[in-house]
C-alpha positions as CSV (number, residue, x, y, z in Angstrom):
1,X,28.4,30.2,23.6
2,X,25.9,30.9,20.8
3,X,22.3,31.5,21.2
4,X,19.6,30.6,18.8
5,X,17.9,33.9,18.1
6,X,14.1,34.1,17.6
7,X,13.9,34.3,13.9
8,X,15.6,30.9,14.3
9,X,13.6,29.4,17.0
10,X,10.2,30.1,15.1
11,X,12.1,28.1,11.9
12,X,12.8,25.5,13.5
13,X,9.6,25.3,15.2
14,X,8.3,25.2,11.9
15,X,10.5,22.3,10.8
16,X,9.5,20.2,13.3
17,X,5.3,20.9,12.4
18,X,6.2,19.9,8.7
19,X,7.9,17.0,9.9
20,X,5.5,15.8,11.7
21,X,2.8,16.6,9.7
22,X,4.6,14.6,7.4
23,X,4.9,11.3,9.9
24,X,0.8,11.7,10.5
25,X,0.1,12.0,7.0
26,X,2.1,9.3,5.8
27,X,1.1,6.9,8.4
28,X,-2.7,7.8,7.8
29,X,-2.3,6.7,4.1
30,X,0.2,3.5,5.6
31,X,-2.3,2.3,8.1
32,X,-4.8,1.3,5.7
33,X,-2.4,-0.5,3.7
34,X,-1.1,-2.3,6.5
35,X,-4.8,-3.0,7.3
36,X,-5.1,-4.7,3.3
37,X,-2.0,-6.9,4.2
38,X,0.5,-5.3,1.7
39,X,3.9,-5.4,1.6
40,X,4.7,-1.8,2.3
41,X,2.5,-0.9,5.2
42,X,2.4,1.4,8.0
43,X,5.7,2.6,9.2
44,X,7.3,2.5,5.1
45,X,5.1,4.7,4.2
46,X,5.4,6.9,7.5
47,X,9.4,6.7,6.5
48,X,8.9,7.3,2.8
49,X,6.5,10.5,3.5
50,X,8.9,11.7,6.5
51,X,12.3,11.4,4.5
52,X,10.8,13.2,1.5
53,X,9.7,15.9,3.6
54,X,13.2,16.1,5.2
55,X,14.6,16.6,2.0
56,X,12.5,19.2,1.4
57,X,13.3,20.9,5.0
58,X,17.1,20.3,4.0
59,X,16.8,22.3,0.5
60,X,15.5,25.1,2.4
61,X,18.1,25.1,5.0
62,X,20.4,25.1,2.3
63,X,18.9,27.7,0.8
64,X,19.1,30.2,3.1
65,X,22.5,29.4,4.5
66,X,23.8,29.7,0.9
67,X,21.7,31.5,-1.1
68,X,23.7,34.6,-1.3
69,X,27.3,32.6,-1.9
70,X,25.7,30.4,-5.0
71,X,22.9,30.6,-7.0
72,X,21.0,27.3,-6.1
73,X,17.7,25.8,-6.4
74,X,15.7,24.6,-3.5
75,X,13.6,22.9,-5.6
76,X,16.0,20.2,-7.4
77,X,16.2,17.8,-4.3
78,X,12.4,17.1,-3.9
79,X,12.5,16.3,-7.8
80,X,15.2,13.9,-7.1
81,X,12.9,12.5,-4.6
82,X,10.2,11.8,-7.2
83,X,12.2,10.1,-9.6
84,X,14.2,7.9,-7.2
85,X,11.0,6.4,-5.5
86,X,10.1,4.4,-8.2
87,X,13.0,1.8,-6.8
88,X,11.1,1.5,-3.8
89,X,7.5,0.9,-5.7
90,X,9.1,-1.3,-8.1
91,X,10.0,-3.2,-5.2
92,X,6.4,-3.6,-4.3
93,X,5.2,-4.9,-7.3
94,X,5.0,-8.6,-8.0
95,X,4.2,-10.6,-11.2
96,X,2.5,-14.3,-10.9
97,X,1.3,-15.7,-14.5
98,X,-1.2,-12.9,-15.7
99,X,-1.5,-11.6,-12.4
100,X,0.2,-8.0,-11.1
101,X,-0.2,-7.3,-7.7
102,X,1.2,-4.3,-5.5
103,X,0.5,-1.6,-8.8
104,X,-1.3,0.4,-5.9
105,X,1.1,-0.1,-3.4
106,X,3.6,1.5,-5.2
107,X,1.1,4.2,-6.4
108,X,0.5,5.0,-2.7
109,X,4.0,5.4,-1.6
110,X,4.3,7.7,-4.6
111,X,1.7,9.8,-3.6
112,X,3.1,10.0,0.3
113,X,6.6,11.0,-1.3
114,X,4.7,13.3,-2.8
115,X,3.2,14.5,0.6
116,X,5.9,14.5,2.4
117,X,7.4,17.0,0.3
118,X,4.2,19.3,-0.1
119,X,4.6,18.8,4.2
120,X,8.5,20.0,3.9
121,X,7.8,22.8,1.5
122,X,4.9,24.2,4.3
123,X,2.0,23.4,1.6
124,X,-0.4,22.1,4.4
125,X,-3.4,22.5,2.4
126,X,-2.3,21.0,-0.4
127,X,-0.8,17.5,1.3
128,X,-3.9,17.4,3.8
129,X,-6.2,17.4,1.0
130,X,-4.2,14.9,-1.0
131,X,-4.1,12.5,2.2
132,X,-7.8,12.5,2.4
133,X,-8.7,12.1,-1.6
134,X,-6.0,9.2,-1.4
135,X,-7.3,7.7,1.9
136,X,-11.1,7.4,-0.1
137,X,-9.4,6.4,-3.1
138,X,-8.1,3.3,-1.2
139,X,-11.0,2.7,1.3
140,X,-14.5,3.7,-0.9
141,X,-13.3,2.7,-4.4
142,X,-12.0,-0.5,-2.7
143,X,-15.5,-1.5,-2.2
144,X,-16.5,0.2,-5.1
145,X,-14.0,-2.5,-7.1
146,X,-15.2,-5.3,-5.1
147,X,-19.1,-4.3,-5.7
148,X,-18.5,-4.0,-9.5
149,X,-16.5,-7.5,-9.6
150,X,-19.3,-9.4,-7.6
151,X,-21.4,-7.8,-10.2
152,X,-20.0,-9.3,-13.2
153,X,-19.7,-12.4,-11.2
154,X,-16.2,-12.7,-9.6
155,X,-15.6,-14.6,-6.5
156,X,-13.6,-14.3,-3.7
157,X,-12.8,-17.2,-1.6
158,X,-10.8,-17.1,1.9
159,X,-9.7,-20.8,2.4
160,X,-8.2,-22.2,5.7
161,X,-6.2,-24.9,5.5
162,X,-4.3,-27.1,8.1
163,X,-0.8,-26.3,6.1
164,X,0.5,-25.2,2.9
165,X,1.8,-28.0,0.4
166,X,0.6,-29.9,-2.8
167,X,-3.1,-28.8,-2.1
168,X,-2.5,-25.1,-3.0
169,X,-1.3,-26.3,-6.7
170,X,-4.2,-28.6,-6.5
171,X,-6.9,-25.4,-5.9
172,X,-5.2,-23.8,-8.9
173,X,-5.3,-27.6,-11.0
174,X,-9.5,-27.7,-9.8
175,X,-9.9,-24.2,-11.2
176,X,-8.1,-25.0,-14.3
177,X,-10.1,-28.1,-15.0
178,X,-13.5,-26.0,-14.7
179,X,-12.1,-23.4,-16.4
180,X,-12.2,-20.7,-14.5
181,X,-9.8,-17.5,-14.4
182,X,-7.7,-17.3,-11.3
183,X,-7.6,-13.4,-11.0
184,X,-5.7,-13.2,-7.7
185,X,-4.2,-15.7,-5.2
186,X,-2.9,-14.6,-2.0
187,X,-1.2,-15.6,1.5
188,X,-2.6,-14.4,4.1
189,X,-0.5,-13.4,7.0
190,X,-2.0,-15.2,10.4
191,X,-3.5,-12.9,12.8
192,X,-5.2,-15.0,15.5
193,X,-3.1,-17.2,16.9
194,X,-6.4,-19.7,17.9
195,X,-6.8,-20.5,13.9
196,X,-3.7,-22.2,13.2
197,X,-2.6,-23.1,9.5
198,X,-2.9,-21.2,6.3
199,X,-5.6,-18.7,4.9
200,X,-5.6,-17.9,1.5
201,X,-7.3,-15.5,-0.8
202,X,-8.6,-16.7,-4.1
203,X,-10.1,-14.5,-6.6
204,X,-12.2,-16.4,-9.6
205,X,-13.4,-14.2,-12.5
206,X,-16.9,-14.9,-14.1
207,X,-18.1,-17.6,-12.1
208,X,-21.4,-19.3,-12.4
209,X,-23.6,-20.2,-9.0
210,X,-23.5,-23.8,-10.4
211,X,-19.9,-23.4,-11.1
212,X,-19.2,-22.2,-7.4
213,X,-21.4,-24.8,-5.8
214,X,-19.4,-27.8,-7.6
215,X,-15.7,-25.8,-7.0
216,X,-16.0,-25.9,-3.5
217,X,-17.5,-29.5,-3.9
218,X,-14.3,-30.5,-5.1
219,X,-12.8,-28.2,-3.0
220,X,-13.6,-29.8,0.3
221,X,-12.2,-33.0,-1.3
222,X,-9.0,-31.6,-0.7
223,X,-7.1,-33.4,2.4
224,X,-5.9,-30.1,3.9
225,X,-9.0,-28.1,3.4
226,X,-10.4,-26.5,6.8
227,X,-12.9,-24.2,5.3
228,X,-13.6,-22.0,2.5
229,X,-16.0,-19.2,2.4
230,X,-17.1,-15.8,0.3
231,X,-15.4,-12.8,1.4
């Protein structure tokens, strides 16, 4: 019967911290996206992080089980790693008329591949630093964007309505006829179970107070209209 020896038991030991450093990480960065409602949210990016950081755990076990019968590189999985997430991101990433949404999405599970491997390689430092300047790029410049588009005069709506049909193409046809620029419209996932029906999340660009007052005018004209207010 074989024993691990202690050399062994402090390596795997270490494994397990960068593994798991790499779950926390990851899900730190994944919980706020899950928060915003995106597509990829929580436990992708906490799967994303940890898998990069396995591969990186896996090119050093290969490394030093092999390293004297070949001449390898421990280094050429994790680069594999940040080529092949971009199938993942791309997945993320969704084109409606003008509009691109999930561009940071995809940036973020990026940067936890990223992490995950700085976490498998034992570069602690380096991927908790990079968790928190990504965690304030996604929380404080959010509101940062959102203080600089109120400032040049966006407008975010959130709009309850009783279902989703016709009247959805018919908040697009009003905005069209006052020409205004639909920047962003988005379904909203329910989340209390008391407000039945639809929220959705409409983004204006440029609009006027005069402008706003007679779009949610026509707005409320709308059958299935429950509410609408600034976000």
């Amino acid at each position: 019967m074989a024993f691990w020896t202690w050399s062994e038991l402090v390596w795997l030991a270490e494994m397990f911290i960068r593994l798991l450093a790499a779950t926390i990480l990851g899900g730190l960065v994944g919980y706020e996206r899950e928060h915003a409602n995106r597509p990829a949210g929580f436990r992708t990016h906490i799967l994303v992080s940890l898998g990069a950081a396995l591969v990186m755990v896996t090119a050093e076990f290969v490394f030093r089980k092999y390293s004297m019968q070949a001449n390898l590189d421990p280094t050429r999985m994790g680069a594999q790693v940040i080529s092949g997430i971009g199938f993942l991101g791309a997945g993320t990433i969704i084109r409606t008329g003008n509009s691109v949404k999930g561009l940071t999405t995809a940036a973020s599970l990026w940067a936890v591949s990223c992490i995950g491997l700085a976490c498998g390689s034992g570069f602690y430092l380096g991927a908790i630093l990079a968790t928190l300047f990504t965690f304030l790029t996604l929380i404080a410049l959010k509101r940062l964007e959102k203080h600089l588009a109120a400032k040049h005069g966006d407008l975010t709506l959130l709009i309850h309505l009783n279902q989703y049909g016709q009247d959805v193409l018919s908040i697009l046809a009003i905005a069209e006829e006052m020409n205004l620029a639909v920047r962003k419209l988005q379904l909203l996932p329910e989340e209390n179970d008391d407000q039945k029906g639809v929220h959705l999340r409409l983004t204006l660009a440029k609009v006027l107070p005069e402008s706003k007052a007679q779009f949610l005018q026509k707005l409320y004209k709308l059958p299935t209209v429950l509410a609408a207010s600034d976000e």
